[in-house]
C-alpha positions as protocol buffer text, in pm:
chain_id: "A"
residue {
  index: 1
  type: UNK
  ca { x: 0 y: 0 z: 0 }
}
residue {
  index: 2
  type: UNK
  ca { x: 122 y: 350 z: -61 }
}
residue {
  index: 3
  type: UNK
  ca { x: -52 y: 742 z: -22 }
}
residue {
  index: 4
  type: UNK
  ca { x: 0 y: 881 z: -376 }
}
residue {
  index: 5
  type: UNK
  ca { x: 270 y: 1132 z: -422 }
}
residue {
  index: 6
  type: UNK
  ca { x: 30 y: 1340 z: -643 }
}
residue {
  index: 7
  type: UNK
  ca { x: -212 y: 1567 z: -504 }
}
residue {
  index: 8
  type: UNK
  ca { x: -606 y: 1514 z: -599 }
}
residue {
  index: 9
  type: UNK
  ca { x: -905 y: 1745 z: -614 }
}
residue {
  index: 10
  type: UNK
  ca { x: -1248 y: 1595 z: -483 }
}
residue {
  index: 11
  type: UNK
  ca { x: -1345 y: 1565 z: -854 }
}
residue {
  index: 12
  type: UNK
  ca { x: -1175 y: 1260 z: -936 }
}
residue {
  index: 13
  type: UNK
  ca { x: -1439 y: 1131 z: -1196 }
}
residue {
  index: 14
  type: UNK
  ca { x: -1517 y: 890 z: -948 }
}
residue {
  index: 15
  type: UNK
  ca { x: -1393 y: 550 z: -819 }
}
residue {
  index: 16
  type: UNK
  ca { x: -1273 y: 426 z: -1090 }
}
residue {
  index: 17
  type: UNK
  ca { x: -1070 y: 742 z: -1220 }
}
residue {
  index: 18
  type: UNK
  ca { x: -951 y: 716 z: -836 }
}
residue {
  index: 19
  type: UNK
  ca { x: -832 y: 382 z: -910 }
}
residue {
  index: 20
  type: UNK
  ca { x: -663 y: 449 z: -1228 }
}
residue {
  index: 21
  type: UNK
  ca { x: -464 y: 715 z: -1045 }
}
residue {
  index: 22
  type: UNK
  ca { x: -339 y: 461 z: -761 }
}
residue {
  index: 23
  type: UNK
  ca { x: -287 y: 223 z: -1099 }
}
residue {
  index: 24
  type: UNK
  ca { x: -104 y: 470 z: -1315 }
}
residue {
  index: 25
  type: UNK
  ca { x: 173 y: 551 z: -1061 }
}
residue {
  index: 26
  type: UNK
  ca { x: 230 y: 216 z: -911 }
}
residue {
  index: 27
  type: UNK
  ca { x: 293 y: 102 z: -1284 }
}
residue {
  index: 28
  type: UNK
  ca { x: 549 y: 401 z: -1339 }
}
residue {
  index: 29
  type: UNK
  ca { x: 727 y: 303 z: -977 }
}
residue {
  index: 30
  type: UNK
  ca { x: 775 y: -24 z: -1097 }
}
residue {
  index: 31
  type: UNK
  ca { x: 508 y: -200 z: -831 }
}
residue {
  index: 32
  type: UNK
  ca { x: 316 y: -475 z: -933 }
}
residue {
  index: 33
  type: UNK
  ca { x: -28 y: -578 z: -944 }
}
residue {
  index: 34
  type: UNK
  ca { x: -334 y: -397 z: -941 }
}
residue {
  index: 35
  type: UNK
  ca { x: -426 y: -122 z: -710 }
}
residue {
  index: 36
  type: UNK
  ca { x: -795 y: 46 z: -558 }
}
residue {
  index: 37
  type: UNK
  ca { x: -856 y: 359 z: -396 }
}
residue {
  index: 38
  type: UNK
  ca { x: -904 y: 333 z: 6 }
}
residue {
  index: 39
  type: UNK
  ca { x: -1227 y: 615 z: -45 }
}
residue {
  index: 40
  type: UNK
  ca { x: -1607 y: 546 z: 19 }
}
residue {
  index: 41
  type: UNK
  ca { x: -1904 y: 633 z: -212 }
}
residue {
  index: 42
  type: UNK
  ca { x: -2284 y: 567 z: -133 }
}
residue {
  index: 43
  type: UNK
  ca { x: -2264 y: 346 z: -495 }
}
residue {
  index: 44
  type: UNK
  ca { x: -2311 y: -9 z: -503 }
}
residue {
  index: 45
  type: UNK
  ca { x: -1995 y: -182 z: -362 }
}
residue {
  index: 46
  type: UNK
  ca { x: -1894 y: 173 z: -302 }
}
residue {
  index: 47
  type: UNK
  ca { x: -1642 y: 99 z: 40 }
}
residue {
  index: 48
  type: UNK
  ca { x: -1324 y: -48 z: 106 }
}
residue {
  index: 49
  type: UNK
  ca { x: -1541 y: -308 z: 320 }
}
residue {
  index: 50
  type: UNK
  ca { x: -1756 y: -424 z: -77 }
}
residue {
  index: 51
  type: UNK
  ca { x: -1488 y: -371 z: -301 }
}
residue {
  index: 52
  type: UNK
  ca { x: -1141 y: -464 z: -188 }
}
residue {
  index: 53
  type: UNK
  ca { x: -1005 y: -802 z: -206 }
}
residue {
  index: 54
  type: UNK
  ca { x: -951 y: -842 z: 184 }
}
residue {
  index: 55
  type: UNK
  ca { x: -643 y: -1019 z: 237 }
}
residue {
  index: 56
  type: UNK
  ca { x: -572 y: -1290 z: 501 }
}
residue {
  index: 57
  type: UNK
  ca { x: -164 y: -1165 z: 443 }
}
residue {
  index: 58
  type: UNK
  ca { x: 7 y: -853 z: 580 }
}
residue {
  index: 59
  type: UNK
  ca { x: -56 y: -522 z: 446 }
}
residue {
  index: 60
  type: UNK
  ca { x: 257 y: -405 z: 402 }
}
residue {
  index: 61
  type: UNK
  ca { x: 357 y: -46 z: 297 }
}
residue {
  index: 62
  type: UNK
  ca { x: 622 y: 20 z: -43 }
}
residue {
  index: 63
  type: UNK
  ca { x: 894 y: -26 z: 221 }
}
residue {
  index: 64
  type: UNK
  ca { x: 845 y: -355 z: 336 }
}
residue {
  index: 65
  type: UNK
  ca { x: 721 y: -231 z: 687 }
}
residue {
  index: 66
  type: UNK
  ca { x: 411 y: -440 z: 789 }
}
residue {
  index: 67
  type: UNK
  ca { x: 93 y: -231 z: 873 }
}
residue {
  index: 68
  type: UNK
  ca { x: -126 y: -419 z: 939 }
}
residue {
  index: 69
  type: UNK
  ca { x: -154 y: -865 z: 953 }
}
residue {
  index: 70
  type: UNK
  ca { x: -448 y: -872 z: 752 }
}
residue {
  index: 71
  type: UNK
  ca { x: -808 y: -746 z: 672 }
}
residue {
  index: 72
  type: UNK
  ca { x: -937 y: -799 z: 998 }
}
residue {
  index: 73
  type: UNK
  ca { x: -630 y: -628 z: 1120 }
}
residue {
  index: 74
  type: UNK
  ca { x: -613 y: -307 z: 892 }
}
residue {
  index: 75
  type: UNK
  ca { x: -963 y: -248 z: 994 }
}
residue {
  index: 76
  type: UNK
  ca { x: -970 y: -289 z: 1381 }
}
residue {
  index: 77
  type: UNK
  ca { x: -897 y: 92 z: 1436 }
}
residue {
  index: 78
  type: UNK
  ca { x: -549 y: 36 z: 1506 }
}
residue {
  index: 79
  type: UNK
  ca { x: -230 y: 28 z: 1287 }
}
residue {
  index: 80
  type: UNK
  ca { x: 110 y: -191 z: 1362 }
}
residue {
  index: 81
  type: UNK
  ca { x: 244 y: 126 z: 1118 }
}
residue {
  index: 82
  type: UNK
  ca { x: 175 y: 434 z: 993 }
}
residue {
  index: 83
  type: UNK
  ca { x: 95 y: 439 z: 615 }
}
residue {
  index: 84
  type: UNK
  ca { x: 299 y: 726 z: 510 }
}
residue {
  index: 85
  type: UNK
  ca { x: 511 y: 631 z: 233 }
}
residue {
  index: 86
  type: UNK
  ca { x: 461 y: 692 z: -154 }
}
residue {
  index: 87
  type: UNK
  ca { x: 479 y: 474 z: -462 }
}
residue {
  index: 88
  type: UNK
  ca { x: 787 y: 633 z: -465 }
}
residue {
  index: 89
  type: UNK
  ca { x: 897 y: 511 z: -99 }
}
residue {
  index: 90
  type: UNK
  ca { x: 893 y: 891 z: 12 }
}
residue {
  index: 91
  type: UNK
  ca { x: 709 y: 1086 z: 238 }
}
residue {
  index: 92
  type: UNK
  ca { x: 343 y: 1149 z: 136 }
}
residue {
  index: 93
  type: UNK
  ca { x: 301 y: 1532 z: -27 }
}
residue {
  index: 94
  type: UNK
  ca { x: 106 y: 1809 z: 205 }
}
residue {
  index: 95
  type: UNK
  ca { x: -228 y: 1912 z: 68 }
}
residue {
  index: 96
  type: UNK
  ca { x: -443 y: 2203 z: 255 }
}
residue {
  index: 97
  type: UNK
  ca { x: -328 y: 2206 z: 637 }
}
residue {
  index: 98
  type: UNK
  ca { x: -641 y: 2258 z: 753 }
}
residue {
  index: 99
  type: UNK
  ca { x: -696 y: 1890 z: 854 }
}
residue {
  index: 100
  type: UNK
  ca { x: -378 y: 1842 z: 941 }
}
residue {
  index: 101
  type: UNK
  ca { x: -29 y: 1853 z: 750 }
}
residue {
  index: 102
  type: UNK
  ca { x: -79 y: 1466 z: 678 }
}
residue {
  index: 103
  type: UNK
  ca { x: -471 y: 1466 z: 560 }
}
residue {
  index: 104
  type: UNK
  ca { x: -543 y: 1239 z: 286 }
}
residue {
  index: 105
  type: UNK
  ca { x: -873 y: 1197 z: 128 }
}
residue {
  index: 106
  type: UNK
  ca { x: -1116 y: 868 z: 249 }
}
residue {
  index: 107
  type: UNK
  ca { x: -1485 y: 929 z: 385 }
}
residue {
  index: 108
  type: UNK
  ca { x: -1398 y: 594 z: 519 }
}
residue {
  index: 109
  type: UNK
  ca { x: -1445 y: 448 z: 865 }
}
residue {
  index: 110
  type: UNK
  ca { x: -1147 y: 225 z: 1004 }
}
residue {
  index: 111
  type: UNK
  ca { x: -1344 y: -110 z: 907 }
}
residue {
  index: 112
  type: UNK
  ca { x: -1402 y: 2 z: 553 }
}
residue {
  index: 113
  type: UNK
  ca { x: -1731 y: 166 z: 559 }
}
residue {
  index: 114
  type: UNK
  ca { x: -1866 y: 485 z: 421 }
}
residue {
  index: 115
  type: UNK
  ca { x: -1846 y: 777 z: 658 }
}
residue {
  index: 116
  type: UNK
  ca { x: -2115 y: 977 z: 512 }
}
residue {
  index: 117
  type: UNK
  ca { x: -2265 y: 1031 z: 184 }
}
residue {
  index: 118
  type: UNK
  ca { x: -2217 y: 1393 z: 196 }
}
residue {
  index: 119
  type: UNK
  ca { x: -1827 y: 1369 z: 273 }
}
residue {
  index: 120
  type: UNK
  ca { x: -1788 y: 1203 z: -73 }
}
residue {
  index: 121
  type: UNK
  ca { x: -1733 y: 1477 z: -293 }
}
residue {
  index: 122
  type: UNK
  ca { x: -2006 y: 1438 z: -477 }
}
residue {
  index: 123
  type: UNK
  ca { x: -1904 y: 1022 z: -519 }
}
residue {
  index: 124
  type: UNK
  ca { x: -1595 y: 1169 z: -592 }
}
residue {
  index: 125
  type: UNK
  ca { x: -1695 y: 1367 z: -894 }
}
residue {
  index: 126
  type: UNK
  ca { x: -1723 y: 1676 z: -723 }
}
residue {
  index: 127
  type: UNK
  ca { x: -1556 y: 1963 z: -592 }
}
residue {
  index: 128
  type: UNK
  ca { x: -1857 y: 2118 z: -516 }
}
residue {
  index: 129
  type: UNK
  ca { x: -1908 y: 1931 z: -207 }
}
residue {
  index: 130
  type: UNK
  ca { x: -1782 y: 1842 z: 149 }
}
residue {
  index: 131
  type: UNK
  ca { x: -1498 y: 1629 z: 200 }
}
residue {
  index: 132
  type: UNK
  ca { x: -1345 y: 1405 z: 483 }
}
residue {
  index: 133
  type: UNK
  ca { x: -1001 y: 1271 z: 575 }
}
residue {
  index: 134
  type: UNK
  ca { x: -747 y: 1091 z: 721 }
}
residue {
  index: 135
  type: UNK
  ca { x: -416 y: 1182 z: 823 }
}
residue {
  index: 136
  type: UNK
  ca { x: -126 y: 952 z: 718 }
}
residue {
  index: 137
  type: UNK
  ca { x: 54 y: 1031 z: 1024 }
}
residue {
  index: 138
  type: UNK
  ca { x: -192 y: 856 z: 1261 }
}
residue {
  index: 139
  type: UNK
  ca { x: -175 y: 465 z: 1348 }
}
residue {
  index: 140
  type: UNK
  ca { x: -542 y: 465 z: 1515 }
}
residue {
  index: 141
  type: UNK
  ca { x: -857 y: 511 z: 1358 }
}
residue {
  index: 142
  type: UNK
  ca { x: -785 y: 870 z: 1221 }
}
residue {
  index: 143
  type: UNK
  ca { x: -535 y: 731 z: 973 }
}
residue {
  index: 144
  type: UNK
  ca { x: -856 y: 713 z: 778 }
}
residue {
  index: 145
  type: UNK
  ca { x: -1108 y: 948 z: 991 }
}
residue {
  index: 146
  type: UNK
  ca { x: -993 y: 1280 z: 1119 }
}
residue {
  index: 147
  type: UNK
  ca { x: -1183 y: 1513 z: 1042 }
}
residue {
  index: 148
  type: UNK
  ca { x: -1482 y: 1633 z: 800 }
}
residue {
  index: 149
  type: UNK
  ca { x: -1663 y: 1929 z: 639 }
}
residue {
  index: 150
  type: UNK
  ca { x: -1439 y: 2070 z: 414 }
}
residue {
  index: 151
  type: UNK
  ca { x: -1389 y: 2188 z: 56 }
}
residue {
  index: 152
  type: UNK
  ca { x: -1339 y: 1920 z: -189 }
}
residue {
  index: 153
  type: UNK
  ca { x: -1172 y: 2207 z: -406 }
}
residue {
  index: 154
  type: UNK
  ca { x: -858 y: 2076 z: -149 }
}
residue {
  index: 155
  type: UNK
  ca { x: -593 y: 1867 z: -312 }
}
residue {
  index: 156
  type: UNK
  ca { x: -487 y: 1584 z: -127 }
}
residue {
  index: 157
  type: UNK
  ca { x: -348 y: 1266 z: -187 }
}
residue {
  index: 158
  type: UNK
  ca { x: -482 y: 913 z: -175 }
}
residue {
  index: 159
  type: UNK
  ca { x: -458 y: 613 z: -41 }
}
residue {
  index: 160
  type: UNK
  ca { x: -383 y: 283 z: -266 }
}
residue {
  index: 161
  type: UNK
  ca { x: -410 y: -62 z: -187 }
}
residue {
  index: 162
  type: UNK
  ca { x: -271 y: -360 z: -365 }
}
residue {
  index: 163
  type: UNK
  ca { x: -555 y: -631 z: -456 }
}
């Protein structure tokens, strides 16, 4: 898994354009396999929790650090690790500070359900909506809820998880 070292806008035509971004720069970092988005949408097998393959082997970051020791792990609310390294094996980029210098888009709970339908930017297509994040920086539930309510005219990065 890896937080993208390119900052997004809420408007990321969706899931699947999410998913191509997570897919595009593992591919140019020289990572294999195939990669989703860690971000929530009210649409059918819209969450983490619907969507994700979820492994019974360590989630481990670009780094080879272990995060978590499996699905039921990674979404307990608590992380072995932080996940704050990129595709590129650097630290993740800042977006807007206002949630935090480590705030990466999600409007996902820690077991891979949707926060709320109105933190999704609009499903993601949107930056004329309210947002919600994480913070890279955090090993306990706010690694993927910290806070909520804000423009989804923020860029941020994203989270990306190998299926």
């Amino acid at each position: 898994m890896f937080v993208t070292s390119t900052l997004q806008y809420g408007d990321m035509n969706g899931l699947a354009g999410a998913d191509a971004e997570c897919n595009e720069l593992a591919e140019a970092a020289g990572l294999p396999g195939t990669y989703m988005a860690w971000l929530s949408t009210n649409q059918m097998n819209g969450t983490p929790a619907t969507r994700f393959l979820q492994s019974s082997v360590p989630y481990v970051r670009v780094d080879g650090v272990k995060v978590a020791d499996d699905w039921a792990d990674l979404t307990d609310g608590s992380l072995d690790a932080q996940i704050n390294k990129t595709e590129l094996n650097a630290a993740p980029p800042q977006g807007n500070p206002t949630c935090g210098n480590a705030s990466v888009y999600s409007n996902t709970n820690a077991n891979g359900t949707m926060y709320n339908a109105i933190n999704s930017c609009g499903n993601f297509n949107s930056t004329a909506s309210a947002g919600h994040w994480g913070q890279s920086s955090l090993t306990n539930a706010g690694w993927t809820s910290a806070c909520a309510g804000g423009t989804c005219t923020w860029q941020e990065p994203i989270y990306c998880f190998q299926q």
